[in-house]
N, C-alpha and C positions, 0 to 999 in steps of 0.2 A: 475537421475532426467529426466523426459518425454522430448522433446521438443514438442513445439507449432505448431499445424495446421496451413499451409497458409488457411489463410480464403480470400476466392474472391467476391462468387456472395450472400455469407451470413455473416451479421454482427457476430462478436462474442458476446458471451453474459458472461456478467460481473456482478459479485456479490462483492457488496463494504462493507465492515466492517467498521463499527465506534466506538467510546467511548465518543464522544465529540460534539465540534463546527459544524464540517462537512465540513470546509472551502476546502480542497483538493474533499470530495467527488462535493461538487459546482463545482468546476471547472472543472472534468470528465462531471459532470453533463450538465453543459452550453458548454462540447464541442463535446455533444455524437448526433452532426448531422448526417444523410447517408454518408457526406463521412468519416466518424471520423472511420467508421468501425468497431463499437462498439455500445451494448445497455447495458444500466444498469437495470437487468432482476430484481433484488433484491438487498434491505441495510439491514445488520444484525447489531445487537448491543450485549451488554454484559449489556447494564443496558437500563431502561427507561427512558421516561421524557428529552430525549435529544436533542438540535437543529440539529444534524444530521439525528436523524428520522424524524423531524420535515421539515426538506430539501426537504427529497425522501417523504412526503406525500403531499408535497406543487406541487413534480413534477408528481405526478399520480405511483412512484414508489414504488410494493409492500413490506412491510419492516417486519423483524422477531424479538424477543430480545429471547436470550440464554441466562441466568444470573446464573457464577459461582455458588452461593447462593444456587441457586434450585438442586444443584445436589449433591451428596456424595462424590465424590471427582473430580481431574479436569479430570480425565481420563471418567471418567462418562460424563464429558461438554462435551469435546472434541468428544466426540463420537455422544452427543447428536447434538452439533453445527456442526459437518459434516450432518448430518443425513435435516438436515432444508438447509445448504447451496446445499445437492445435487438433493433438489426439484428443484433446478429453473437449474439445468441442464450446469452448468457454463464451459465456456471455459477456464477463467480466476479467480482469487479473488482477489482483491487490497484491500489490508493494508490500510485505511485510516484515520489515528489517533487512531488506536486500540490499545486499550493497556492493551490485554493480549496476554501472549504467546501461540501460535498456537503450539497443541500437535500432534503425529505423524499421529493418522485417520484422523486430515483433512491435513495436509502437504502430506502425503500418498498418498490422493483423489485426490488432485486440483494442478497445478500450483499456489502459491501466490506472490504477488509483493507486498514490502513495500518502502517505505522511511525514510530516518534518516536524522535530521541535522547535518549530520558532514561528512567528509569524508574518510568512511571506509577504511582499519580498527582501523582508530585512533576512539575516544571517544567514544565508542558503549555505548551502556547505558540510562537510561532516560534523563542525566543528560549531554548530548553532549555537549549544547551549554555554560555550567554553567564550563565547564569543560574544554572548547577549551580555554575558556577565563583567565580561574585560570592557565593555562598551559602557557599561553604569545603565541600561536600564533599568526603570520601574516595575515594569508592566513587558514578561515575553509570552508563548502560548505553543500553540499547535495548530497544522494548519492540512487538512485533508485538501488534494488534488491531482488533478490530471494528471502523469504523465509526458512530458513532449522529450526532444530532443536534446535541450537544455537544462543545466543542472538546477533543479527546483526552481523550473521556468514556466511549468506546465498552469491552464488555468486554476484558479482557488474553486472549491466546492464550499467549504463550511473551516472557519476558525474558530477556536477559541482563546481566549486568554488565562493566561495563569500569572499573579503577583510572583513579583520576585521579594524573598523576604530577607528582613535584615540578617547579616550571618549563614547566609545561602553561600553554599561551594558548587559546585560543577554537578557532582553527587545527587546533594539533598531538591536542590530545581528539579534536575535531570526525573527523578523518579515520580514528581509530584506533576509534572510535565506527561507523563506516562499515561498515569493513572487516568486523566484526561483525553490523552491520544486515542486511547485504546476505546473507551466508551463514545468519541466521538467519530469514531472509523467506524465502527459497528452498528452506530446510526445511520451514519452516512452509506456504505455501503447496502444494508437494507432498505431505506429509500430508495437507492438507484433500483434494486433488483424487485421490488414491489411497484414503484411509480414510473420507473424510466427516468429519463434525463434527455434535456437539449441543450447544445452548445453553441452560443454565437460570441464568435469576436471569443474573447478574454471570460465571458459571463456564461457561468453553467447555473443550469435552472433544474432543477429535479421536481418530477412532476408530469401531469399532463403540460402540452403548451396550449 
């Protein structure tokens, strides 16, 4: 896997995937000042009609949809959806609420960064937080990383933890799980596009090496 350009006297440029809400891409969005080190060049989607587009056209951000459906099979997407993400020329791509799986031409192409509520590699899956909770833990989180070809297999960058508390339902975790995600992607992701990043083995180092 590549490592990351130190970027200095040029922001890097970031293309954000959605399926949804867009709440994560907001908050790259609302933190993509000069010094954040960062612009959001492009928002891709997989379907229409969604307040994630709806986000990036509210902020002057040009936006694409690639939609399964349209294509013969996913290897056809995948090829098509690298082909739109490597117009805007990306340093980086963040995962942000997409929810399909990214095939080998665009993992191939781009660095990507996702998020999971849980902390890998326990509960991988859609079904993390539904699943931390049917399992009786304590202690579940969020865990920013890599990308690979496997489902929430990709290397760990940065986790955090979040208590599960008594009286917790799927819901009340899930949001409080969020609120954390979201301020720790926007760390994370500004590190990489200010300091760069190297990857060995399984261990990502952000930073000079």
């Amino acid at each position: 896997m590549p490592s990351g350009p130190h970027h200095s006297a040029e922001a890097a440029r970031l293309v954000v995937l959605v399926s949804g809400s867009g709440t994560n891409l907001q908050a790259l969005l609302d933190a993509a000042t000069p010094s954040f080190g960062a612009v959001i060049v492009a928002v891709g989607a997989d379907r229409d009609g969604i307040e994630g587009l709806a986000r990036a056209e509210r902020a002057g951000v040009p936006t694409f949809v690639e939609r399964v459906a349209d294509h013969a099979g996913r290897d056809e997407w995948d090829e098509a959806l690298a082909g739109k993400i490597a117009a805007y020329k990306p340093d980086l791509v963040v995962s942000a609420g997409f929810m399909k799986i990214l095939g080998r031409r665009v993992l191939d192409s781009f660095p990507v960064v996702n998020t999971h509520p849980a902390l890998l590699p326990s509960f991988p899956g859609a079904h993390a937080v539904r699943d931390a909770l049917a399992y009786g833990v304590r202690v579940t989180g969020c865990t920013v990383h890599l990308v690979d070809t496997g489902v929430d297999t990709g290397p760990v960058i940065a986790q955090e933890a979040v208590p599960v508390r008594e009286g917790d339902d799927e819901e009340t975790l899930h949001e409080r799980i969020k609120t954390v995600e979201r301020r720790l992607l926007v760390e994370v992701v500004g590190r990489m596009a200010r300091e760069g990043w190297t990857v060995s083995g399984r261990r990502v180092r952000l930073g000079r090496a």
